[in-house]
C-alpha positions in Angstrom: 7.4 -28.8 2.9 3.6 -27.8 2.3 2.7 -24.8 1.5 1.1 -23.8 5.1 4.1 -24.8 6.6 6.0 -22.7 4.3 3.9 -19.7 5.1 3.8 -19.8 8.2 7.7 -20.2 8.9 7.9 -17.4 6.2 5.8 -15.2 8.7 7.8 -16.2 12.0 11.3 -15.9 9.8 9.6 -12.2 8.6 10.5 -12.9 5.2 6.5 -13.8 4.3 5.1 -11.6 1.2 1.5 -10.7 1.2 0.3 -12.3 -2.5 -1.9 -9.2 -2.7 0.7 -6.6 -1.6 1.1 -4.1 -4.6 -1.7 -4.4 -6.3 -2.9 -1.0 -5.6 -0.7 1.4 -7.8 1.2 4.3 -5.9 -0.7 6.6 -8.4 -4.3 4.7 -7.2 -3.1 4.9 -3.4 -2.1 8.6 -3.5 -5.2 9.6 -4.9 -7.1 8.1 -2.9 -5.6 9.0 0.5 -5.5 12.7 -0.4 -10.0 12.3 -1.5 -9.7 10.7 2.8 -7.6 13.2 4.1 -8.9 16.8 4.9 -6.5 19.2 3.3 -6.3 23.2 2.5 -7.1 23.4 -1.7 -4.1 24.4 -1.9 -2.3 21.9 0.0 -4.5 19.4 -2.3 -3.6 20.8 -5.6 -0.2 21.3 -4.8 0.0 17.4 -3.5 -2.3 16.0 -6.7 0.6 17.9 -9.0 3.0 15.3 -7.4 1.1 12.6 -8.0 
């Protein structure tokens, strides 16, 4: 079996992983989503102490 045809059965069996899934770190992704969202400071520095 080629590798298209692997992939795309993969996708239609939903077992297909994206080869660049998780290469953005939580940390990285978290930060980043709270500098898009609009929050209180508070709310912000009491979500960035999670992080």
């Amino acid at each position: 079996m080629d590798f298209a045809t692997k992939v795309e059965n993969d996708k239609h069996e939903n077992t297909y992983i994206d080869p660049n899934a998780g290469k953005v770190s939580l940390r990285r992704y978290a930060e980043d989503w709270l500098n898009a969202v609009i929050l209180s400071s508070g709310t912000w520095g009491a979500d960035l102490g999670v992080v």
